[in-house]
Jmol script that loads the backbone (N, CA, C; Angstrom):
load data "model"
ATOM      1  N   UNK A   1      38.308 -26.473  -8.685  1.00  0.00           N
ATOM      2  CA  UNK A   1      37.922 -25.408  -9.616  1.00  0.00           C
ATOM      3  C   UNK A   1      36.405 -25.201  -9.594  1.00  0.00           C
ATOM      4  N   UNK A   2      35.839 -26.269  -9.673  1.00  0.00           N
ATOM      5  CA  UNK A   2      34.589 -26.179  -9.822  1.00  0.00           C
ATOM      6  C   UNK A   2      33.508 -25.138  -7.809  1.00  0.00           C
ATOM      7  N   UNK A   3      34.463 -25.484  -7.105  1.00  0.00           N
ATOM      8  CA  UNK A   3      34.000 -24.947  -5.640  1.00  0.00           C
ATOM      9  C   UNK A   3      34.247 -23.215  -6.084  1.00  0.00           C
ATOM     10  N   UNK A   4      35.337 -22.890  -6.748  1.00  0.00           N
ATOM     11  CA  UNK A   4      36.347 -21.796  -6.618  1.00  0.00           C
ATOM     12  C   UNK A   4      34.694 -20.984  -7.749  1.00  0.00           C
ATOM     13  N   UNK A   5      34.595 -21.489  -8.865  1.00  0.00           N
ATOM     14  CA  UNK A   5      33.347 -21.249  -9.506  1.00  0.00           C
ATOM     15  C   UNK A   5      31.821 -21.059  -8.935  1.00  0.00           C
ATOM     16  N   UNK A   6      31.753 -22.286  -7.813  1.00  0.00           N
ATOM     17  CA  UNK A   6      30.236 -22.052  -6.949  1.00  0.00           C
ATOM     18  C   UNK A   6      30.345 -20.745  -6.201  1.00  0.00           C
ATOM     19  N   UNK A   7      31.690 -20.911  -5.784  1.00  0.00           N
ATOM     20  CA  UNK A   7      31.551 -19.468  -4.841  1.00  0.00           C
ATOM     21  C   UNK A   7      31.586 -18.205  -5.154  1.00  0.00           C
ATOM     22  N   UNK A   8      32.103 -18.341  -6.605  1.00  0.00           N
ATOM     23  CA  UNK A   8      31.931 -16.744  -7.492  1.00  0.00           C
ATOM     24  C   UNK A   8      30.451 -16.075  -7.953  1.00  0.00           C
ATOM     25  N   UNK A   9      29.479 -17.513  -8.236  1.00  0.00           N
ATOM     26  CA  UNK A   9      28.396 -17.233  -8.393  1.00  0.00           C
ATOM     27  C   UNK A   9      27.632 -17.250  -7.263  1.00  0.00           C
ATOM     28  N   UNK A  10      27.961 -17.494  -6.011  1.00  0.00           N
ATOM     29  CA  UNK A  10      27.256 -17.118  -4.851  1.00  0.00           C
ATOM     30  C   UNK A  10      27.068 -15.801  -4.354  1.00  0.00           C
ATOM     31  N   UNK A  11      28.531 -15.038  -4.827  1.00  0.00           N
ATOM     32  CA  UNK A  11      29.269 -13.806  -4.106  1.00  0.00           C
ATOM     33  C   UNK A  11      28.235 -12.855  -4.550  1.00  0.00           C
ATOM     34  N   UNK A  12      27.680 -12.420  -6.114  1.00  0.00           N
ATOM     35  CA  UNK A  12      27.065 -11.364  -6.264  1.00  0.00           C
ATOM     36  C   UNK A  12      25.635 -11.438  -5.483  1.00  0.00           C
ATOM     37  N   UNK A  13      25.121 -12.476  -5.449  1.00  0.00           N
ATOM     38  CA  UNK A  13      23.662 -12.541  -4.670  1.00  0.00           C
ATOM     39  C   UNK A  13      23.856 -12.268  -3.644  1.00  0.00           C
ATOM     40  N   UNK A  14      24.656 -12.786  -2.633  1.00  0.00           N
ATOM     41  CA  UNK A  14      24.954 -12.357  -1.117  1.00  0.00           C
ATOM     42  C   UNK A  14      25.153 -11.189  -1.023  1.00  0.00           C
ATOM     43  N   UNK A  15      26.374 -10.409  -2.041  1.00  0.00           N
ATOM     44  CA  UNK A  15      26.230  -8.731  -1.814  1.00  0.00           C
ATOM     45  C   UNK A  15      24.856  -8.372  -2.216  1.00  0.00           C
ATOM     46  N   UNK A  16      24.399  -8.445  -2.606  1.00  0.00           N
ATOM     47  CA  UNK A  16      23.127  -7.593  -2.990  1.00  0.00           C
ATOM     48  C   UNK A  16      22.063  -8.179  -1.869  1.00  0.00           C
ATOM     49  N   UNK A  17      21.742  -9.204  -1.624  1.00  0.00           N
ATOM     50  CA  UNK A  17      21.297  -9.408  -0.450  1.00  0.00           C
ATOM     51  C   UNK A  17      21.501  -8.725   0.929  1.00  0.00           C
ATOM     52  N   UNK A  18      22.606  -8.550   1.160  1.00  0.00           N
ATOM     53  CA  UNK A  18      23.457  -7.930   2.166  1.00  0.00           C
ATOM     54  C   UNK A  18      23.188  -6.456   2.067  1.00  0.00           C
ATOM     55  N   UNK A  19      23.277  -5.978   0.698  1.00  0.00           N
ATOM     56  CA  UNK A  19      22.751  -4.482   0.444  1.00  0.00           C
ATOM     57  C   UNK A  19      21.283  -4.202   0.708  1.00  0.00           C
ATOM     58  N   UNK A  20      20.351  -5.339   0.518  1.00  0.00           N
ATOM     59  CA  UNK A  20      18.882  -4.487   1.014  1.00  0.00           C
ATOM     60  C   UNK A  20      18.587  -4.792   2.047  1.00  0.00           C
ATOM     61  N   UNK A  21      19.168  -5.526   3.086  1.00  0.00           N
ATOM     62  CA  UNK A  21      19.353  -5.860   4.073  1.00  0.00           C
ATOM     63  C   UNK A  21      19.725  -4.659   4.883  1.00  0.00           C
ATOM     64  N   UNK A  22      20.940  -4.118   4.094  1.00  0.00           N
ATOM     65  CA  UNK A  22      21.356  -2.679   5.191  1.00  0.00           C
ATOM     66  C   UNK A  22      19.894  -1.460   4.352  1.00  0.00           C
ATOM     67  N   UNK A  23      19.553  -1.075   4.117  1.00  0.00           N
ATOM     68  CA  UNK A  23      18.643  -0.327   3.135  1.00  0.00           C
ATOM     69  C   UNK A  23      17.648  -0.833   4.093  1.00  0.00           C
ATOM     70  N   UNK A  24      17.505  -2.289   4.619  1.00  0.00           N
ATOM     71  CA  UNK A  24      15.891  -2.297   5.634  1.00  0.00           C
ATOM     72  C   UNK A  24      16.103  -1.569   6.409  1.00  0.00           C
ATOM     73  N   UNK A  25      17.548  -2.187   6.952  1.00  0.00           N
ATOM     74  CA  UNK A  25      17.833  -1.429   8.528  1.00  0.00           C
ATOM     75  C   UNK A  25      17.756  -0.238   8.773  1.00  0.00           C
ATOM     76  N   UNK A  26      18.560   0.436   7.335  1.00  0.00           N
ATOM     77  CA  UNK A  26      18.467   2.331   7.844  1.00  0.00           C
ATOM     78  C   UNK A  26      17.075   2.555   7.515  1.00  0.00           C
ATOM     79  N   UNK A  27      16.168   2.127   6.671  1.00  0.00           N
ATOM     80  CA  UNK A  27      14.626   2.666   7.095  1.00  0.00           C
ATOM     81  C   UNK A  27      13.741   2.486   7.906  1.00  0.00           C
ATOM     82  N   UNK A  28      14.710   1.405   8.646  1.00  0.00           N
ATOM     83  CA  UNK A  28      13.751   0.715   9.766  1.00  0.00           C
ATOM     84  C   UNK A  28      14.162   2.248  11.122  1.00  0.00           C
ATOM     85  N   UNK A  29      15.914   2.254  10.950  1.00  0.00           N
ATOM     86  CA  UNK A  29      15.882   2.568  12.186  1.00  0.00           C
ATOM     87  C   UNK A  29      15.614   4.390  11.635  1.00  0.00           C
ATOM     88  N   UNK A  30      15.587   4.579  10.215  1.00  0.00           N
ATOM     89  CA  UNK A  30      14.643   6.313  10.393  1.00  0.00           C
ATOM     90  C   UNK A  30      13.480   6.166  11.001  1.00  0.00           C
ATOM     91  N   UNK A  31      12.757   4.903  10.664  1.00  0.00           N
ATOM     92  CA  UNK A  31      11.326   5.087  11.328  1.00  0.00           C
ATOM     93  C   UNK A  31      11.369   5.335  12.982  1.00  0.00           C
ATOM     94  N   UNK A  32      12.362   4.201  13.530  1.00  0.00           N
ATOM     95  CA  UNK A  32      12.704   4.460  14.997  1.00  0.00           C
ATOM     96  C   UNK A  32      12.680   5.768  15.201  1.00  0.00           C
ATOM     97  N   UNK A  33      13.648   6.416  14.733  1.00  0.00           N
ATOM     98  CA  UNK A  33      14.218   7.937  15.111  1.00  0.00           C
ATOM     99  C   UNK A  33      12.955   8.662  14.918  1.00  0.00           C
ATOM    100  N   UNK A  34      11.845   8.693  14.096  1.00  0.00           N
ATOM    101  CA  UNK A  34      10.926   9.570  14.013  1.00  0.00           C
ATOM    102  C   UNK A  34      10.020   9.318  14.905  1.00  0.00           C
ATOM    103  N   UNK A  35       9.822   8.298  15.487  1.00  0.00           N
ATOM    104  CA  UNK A  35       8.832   7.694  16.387  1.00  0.00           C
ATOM    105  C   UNK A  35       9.619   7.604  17.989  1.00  0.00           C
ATOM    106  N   UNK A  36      10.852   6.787  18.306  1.00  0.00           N
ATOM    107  CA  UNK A  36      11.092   6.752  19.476  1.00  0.00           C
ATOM    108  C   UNK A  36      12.837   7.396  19.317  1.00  0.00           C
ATOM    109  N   UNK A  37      13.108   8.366  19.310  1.00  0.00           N
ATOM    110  CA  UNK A  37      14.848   8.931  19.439  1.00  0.00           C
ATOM    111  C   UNK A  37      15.410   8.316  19.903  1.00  0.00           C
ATOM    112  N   UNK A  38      15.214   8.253  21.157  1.00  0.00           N
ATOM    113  CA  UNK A  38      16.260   7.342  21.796  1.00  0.00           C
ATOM    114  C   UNK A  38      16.270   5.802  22.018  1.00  0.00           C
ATOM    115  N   UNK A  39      15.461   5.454  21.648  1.00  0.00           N
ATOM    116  CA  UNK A  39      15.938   4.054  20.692  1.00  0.00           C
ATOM    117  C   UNK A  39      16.739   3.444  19.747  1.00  0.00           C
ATOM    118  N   UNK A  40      16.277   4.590  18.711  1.00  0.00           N
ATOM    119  CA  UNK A  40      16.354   4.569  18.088  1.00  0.00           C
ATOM    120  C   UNK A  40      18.400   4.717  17.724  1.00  0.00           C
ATOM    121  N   UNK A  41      18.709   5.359  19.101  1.00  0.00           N
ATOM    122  CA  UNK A  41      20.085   5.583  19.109  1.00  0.00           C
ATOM    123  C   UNK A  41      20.601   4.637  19.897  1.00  0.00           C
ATOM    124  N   UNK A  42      20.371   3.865  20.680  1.00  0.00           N
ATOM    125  CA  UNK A  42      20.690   2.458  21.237  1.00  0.00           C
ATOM    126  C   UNK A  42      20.453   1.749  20.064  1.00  0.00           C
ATOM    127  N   UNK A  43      19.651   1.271  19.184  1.00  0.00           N
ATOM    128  CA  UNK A  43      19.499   0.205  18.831  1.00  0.00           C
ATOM    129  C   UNK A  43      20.953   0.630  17.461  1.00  0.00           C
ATOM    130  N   UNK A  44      20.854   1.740  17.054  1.00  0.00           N
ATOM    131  CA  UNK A  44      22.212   1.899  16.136  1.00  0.00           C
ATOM    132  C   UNK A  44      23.729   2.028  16.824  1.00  0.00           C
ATOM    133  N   UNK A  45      23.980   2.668  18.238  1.00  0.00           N
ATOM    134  CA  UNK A  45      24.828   2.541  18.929  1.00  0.00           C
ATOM    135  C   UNK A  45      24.798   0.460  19.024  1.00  0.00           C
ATOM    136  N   UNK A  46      24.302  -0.169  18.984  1.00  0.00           N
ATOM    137  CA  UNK A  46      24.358  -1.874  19.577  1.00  0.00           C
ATOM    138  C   UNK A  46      24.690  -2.462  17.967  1.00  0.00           C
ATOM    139  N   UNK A  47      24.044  -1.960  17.393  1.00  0.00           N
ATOM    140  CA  UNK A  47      24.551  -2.435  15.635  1.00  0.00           C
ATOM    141  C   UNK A  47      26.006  -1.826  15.727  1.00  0.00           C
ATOM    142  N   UNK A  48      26.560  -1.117  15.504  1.00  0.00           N
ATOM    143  CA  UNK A  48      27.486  -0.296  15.661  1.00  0.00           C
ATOM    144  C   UNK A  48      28.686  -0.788  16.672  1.00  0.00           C
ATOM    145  N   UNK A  49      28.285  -1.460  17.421  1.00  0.00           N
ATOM    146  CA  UNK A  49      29.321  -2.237  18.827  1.00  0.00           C
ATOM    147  C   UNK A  49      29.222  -3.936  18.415  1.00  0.00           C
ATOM    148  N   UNK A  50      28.325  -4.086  17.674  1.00  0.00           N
ATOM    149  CA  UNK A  50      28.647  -5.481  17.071  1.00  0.00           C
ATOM    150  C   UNK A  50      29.568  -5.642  15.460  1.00  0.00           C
ATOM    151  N   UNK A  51      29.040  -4.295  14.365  1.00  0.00           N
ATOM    152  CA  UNK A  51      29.875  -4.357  13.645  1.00  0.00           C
ATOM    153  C   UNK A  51      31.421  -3.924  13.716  1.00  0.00           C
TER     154      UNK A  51
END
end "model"
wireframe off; spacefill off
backbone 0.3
color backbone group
């Protein structure tokens, strides 16, 4: 019980972690796109083939 409890209070930090995590990525890769296009579409096509 007590594991079943650690892991409930783990769960909301990891999502939200996980959420500005994706929030870096898409501003990272707008910056790509404004600076190099086609990078910028490989490097989201390779995210995209791993998720």
């Amino acid at each position: 019980m007590s594991h079943y409890r650690r892991m409930t209070h783990i769960t909301p930090e990891h999502g939200v972690f996980n959420m500005e995590n994706d929030l870096l990525s898409l501003c990272h890769a707008l910056y790509l796109k404004s600076v190099y296009p086609f990078n910028s579409f490989f490097l989201s096509f390779k995210l995209f083939a791993i998720n």
